[in-house]
N, C-alpha and C positions, 0 to 999 in steps of 0.2 A: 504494500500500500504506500502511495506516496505521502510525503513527510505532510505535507498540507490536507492532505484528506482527512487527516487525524479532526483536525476543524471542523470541515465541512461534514460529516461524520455527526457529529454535535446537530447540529441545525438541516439535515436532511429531512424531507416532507415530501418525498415521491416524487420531486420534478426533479428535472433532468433534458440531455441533449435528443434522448431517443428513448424510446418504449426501451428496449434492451438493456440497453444505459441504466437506467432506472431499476428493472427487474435484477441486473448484475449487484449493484449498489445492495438493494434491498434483501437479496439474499448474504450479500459480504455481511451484512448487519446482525442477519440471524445468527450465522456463523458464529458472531462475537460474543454475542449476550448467552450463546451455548458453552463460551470457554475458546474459543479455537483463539490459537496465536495469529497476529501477523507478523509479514516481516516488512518492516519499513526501511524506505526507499527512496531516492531520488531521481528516477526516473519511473518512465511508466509500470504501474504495477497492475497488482489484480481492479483495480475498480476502474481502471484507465482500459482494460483489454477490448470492451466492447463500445469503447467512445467511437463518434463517427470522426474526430478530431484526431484520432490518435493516426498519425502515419509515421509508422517507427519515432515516433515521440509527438509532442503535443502541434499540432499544426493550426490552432484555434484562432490565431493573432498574427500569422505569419508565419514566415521562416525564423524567426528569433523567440517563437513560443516558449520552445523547449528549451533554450538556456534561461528562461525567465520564471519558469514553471523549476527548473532544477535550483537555482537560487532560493526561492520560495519554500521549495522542502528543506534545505540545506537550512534554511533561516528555523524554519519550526524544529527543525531533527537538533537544531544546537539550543536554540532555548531549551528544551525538553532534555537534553541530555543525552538525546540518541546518537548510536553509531547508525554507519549505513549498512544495511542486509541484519539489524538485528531484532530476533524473534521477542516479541513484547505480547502479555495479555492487558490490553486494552482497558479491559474492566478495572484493573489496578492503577491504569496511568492517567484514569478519568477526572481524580481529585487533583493532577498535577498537569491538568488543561486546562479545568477551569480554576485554581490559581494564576495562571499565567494569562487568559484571555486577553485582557486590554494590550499585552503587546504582543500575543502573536496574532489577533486580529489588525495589527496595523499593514501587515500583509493582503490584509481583503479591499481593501479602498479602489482598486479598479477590478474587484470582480461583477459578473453580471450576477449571481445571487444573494448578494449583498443586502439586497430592500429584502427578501426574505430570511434573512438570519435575524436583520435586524428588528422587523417584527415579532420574530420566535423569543427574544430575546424582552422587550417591551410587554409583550405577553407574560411572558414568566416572572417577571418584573412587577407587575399587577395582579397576579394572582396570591393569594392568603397561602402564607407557610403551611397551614393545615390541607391547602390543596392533594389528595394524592397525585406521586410522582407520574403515573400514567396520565393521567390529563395536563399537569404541566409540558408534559414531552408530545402533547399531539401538535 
């Protein structure tokens, strides 16, 4: 998984580039909350496989995507502490994302799903601590 998707990850609600796109994502998800490692990454990983973007690397913005896109994980995988290719359970590294948020979302400022984190976020914000975690997270 790449180093930034750790994020996105956080604030995912079934949109995405493509129907597939999406189903891949949504099952990487399941995987997680079942226990399954990943290995994070700075280039294209498993949630990047079935992007329509992905041509041998991220081709979304051009041809300088993907050195832009590897900086971005490089930036998350160091705040976090990650090596590259190292097998992490997710569930455990969740209190040490959102400690970190406000700087490694300074990396999101020219993403296009950006107005929807940031609503996820506002929401959760306004909802009562007594909320259960399941309705916070839809």
């Amino acid at each position: 998984m790449r180093g930034h998707h750790l994020l996105c990850m956080r604030y995912f609600l079934g949109k995405g580039y493509s129907d597939p796109f999406v189903e891949n994502f949504s099952q990487v998800l399941v995987n997680i909350s079942k226990g399954e490692e990943v290995r994070v990454v700075s280039k294209p990983g498993v949630i990047c496989s079935v992007c329509p973007h992905n041509k041998n690397g991220c081709a979304k913005k051009g041809m300088h995507s993907e050195e832009r896109m590897h900086e971005i994980d490089l930036h998350v995988m160091g705040t976090l502490g990650l090596r590259e290719n190292q097998e992490i359970d997710l569930r455990r590294l969740s209190p040490q994302i959102v400690a970190r948020l406000p700087e490694l979302m300074l990396i999101c400022k020219t993403c296009q799903w950006k107005p929807l984190c940031d609503r996820f976020e506002e929401r959760k914000r306004l909802l009562p601590e007594s909320t259960p975690s399941f309705i916070k997270n839809k």
